[in-house]
N, C-alpha and C positions, 0 to 999 in steps of 0.2 A: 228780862226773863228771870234775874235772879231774884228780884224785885217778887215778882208775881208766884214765884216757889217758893218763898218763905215765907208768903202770905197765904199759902196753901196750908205748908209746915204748918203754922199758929193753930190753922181752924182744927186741924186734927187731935184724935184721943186717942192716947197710947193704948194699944194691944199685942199680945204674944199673936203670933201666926196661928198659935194650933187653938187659942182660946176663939180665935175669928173663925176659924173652919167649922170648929164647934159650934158656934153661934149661927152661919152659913147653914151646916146641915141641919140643924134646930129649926132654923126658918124654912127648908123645902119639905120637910116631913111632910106637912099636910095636903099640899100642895103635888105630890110625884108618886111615885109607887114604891114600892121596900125596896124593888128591884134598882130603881135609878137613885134611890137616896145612897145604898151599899155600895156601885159602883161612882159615884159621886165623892164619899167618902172616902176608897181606894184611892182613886187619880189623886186627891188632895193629901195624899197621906205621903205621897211623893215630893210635895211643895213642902208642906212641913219637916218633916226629913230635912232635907235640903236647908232648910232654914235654920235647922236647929243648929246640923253639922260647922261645927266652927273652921273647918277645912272648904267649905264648900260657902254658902250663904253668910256665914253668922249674923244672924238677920236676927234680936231679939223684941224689934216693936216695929207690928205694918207701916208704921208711918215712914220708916225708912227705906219702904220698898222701891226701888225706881225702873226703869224701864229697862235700861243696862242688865240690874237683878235678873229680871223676868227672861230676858234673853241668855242669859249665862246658864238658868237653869233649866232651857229647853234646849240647849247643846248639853247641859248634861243630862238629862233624860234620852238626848237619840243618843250620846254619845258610850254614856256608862248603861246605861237601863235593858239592853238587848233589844229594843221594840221595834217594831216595825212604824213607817209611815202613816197608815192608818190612825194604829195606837196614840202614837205620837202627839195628831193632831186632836186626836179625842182628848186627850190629857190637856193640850194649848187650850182647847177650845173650853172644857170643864173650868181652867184656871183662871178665863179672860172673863165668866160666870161671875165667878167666886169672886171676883177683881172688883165688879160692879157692884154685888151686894157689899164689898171690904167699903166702896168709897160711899154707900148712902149712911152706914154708921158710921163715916168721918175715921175710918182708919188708914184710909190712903187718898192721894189726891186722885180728883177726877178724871184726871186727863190721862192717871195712868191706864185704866182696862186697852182704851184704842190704840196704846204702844205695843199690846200682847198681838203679834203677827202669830197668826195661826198657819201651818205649813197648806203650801198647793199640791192638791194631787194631781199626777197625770190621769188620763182616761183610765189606764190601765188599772190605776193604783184604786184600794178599795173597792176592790170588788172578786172575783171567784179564787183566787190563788191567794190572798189573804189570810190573817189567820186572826181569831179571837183570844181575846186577855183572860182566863182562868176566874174572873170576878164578874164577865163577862155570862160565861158558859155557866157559871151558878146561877147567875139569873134565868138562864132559859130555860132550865134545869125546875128549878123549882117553879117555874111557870106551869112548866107540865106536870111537874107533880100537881099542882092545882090545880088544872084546869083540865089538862090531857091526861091526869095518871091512868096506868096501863093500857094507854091507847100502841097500835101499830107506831105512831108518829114518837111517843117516849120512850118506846125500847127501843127503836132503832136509835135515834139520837143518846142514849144510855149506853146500849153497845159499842158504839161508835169511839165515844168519849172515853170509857172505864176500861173499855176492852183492848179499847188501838184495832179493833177488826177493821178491814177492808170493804166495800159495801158486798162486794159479792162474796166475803167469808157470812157476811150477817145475812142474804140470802139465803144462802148455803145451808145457814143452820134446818135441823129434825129438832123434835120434840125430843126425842131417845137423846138429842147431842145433851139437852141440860138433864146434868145430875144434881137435886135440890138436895140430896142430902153429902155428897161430896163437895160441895157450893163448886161447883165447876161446868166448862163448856167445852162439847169437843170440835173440835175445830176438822172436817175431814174433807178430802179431797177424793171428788166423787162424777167425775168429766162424764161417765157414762150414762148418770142421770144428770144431765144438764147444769152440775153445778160444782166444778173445777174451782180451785184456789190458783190466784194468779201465780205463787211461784209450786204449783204442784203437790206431789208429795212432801217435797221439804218444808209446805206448808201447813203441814197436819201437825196439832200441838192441841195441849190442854189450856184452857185459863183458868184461873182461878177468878170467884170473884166473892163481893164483898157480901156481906150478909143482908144487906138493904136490895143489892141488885138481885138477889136471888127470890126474894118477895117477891120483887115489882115481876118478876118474871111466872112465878107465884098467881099473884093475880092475876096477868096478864091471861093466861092460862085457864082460867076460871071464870072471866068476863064474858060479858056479852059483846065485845070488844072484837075475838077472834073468830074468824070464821073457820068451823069445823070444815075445813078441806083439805083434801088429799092432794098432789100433784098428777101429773098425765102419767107418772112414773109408780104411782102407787104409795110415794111415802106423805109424813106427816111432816109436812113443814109448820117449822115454829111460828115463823111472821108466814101471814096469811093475808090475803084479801079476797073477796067473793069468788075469782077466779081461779083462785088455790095460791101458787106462790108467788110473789111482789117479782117485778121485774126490778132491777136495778136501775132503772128510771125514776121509779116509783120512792123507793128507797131515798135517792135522790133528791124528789121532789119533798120528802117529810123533813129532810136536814135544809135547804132553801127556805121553807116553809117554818122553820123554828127559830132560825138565824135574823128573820126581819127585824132588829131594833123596834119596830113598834107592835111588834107584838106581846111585849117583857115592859114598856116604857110610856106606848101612846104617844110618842113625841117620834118627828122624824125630823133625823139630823142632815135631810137634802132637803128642806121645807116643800115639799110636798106635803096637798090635803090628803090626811087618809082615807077622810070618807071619799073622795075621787080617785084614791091610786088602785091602778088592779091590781097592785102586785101588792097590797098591804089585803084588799078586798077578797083575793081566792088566791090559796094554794098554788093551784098549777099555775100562777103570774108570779110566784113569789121571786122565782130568778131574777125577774127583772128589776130588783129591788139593787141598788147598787153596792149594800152593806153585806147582800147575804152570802156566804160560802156553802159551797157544796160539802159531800163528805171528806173527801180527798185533804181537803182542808181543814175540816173539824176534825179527824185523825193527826197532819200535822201540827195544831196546835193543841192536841191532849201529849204526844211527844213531849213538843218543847216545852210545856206543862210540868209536866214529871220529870223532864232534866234538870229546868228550873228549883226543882223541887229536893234535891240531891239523892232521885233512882238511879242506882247505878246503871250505866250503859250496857251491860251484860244484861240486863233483867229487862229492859226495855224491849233489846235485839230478841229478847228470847218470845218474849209476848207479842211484841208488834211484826216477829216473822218477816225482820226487814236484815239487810248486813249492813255490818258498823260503817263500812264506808260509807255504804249510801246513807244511813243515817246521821252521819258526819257534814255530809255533801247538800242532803237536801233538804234535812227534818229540825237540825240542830240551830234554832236562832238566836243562840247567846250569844253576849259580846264578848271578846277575849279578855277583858277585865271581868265580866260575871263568872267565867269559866279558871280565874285564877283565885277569886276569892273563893267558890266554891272549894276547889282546891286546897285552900290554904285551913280548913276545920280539920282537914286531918294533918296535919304539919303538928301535931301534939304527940301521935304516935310515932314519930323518930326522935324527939326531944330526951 
């Protein structure tokens, strides 16, 4: 065996990891969509890292990768990275890719990609209580801007994400809630016409929002997109459908419907045909897609997004209308190593 590794070793040509990744994502350009080249990119940008850090990999040429490697830095990715199972596997899976094109330009032996074990999911796992990766949700994001901009289906999923709203605060909303020129949303609690906020009055608050989202709502508003209707109630609801206002089903049904991977990629990672799948073919099957989350979930991972991100937890509690405990308890999916280095940027102001 030692024999037949260092006659591997020979055949190989020295490369930096991040020069090979580079040359990797050069070669799918033509080949994928912007969408899965960026997130292809991302996940790899984890292996690099990892490779460079002299504490972690110090890996300075592929050809020294070995399978040991590969396993070391997928315990440090579930370990230090805060990710979830899901994530996880998407990352093994993007890496044992990348691993294949490394060995046809002779940067690593062959035999290494089939030593990259990819994690098992349970039934459970991947699928509605899940949450998306932030590089993720850009992609779907700018899908609809192409493809769906200011449809019903992109403000909700827009809401969802920027706002941290609830699905039944994003029902909720009237046209009088957005003020275009205070760029803001009011948020009201309103039980007597059919559209209460889950924690009540305590849940009436303003948001503010960005200048882009305030367009899209803009337009929204202005499309042939919205249906001109009133509710049984006599108001003007924002999100609309032929009936007047979406039921929270409905709402529902536009974030399932957004969330499919092959709607952003064309490629489905349960190999599934899509021209056969229902659930890639029509919306209303989109649940049954095993990748997609509802809102409940595209809410907690806009959270853990912007904690990620270092929003402070006051500011988060105050817009997402959640309490710190519970959002400690349910929403927060850092790893206590992500949550001390975060920490440690302001350790300059007591020095």
């Amino acid at each position: 065996m030692v024999a037949v590794r260092e006659e591997q070793m020979s055949d190989l040509i020295p490369i930096a990891p991040r020069e090979a990744v580079e040359l990797y994502i050069d070669d799918i350009q033509a080949g994928k969509s912007s969408a899965t080249v960026r997130s292809h990119e991302s996940r790899l940008s984890h292996f690099t890292q990892w490779c460079e850090d002299p504490d972690l990999g110090d890996i300075e040429n592929m050809n020294n990768v070995t399978g040991r490697h590969t396993h070391r830095f997928k315990l440090w990715r579930r370990n230090e990275g805060g990710i979830n199972r899901v994530t996880e596997k998407t990352q093994i899976d993007t890496l044992r890719v990348f691993l294949r094109f490394a060995a046809s330009i002779d940067a690593v032996p062959e035999d290494l990609p089939p030593k990259v074990l990819s994690p098992t999911l349970g039934d459970t796992e991947g699928a509605k209580d899940e949450m998306l990766d932030g590089d993720v949700v850009k992609g779907i994001l700018d899908h609809l801007a192409k493809y769906r901009y200011a449809s019903p289906q992109h403000v909700a999923v827009v809401l969802l994400w920027r706002c941290l709203l609830r699905r039944g605060a994003v029902r909720g909303l009237d046209v009088k809630d957005f003020d275009p020129d205070e760029l803001s949303l009011r948020i009201a609690h309103r039980p007597e016409t059919d559209t209460p906020l889950k924690n009540q009055g305590a849940g009436e608050r303003y948001v503010a929002l960005r200048e882009s989202t305030a367009a899209l709502l803009d337009d929204y508003l202005a499309s042939g997109d919205r249906w001109a209707k009133s509710d049984e109630h006599g108001r003007q609801p924002l999100l609309t459908t032929r009936y007047g206002r979406p039921h929270v089903t409905t709402i529902q049904s536009y974030v399932y419907g957004a969330t499919r991977p092959c709607l952003v990629t064309n490629e489905c990672p349960h190999d599934r045909e899509i021209d056969e799948c229902d659930a890639a073919a029509q919306r209303m099957h989109a649940s049954q897609c095993p990748s997609t989350i509802g809102p409940h979930s595209l809410r907690r991972s806009a959270i853990t997004y912007w904690l990620n991100n270092d929003v402070p937890k006051n500011a988060i509690v105050e817009r997402a209308n959640v309490q710190q405990m519970t959002l400690d308890r349910h929403y927060d999916e850092r790893s206590e190593r992500r949550k001390m280095e975060q920490r440690r940027k302001f350790l300059h102001r007591f020095e």
